[in-house]
C-alpha positions in Angstrom: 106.9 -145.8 73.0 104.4 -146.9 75.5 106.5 -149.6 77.0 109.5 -146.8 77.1 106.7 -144.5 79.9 106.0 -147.2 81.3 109.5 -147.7 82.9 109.8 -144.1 83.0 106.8 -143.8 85.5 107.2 -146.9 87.5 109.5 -145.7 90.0 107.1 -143.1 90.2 104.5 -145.1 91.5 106.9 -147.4 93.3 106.8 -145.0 96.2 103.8 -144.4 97.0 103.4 -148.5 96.8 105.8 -148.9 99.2 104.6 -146.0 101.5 101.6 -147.6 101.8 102.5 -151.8 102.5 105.0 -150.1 104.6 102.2 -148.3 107.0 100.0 -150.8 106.5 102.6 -153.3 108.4 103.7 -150.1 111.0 100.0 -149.6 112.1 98.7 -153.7 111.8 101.9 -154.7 113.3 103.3 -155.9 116.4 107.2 -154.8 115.9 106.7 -151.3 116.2 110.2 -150.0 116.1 111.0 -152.9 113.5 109.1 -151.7 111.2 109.8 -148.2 111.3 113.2 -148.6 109.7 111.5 -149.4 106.7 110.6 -145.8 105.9 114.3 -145.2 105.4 115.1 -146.9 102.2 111.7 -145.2 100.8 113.1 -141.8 101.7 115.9 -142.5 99.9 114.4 -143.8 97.1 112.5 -140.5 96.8 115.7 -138.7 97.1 117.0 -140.4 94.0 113.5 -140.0 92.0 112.2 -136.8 92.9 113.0 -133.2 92.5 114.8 -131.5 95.4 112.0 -129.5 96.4 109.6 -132.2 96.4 111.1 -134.6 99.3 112.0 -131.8 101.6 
């Protein structure tokens, strides 16, 4: 039962993970533009995870 949440949640806290490395690397990093396409797969991630009304 506890393993079955587990996977339940982790795309839950995927996100926010991500999020995170991903401005980590915009702000510390020399490719500006680069790395700003990152975001995009994140987004939709959180379009496929979340409610509607949370990502907009």
């Amino acid at each position: 039962m506890q393993l079955e949440q587990l996977r339940k949640n982790l795309p839950l806290a995927l996100v926010p993970i991500c999020l995170a490395i991903v401005f980590l690397l915009d702000i510390l990093g020399p490719f500006d533009s680069v790395i700003t396409v990152l975001y995009i797969p994140i987004i939709v991630l959180s379009t496929r995870i979340f409610h509607r009304g949370i990502v907009t």
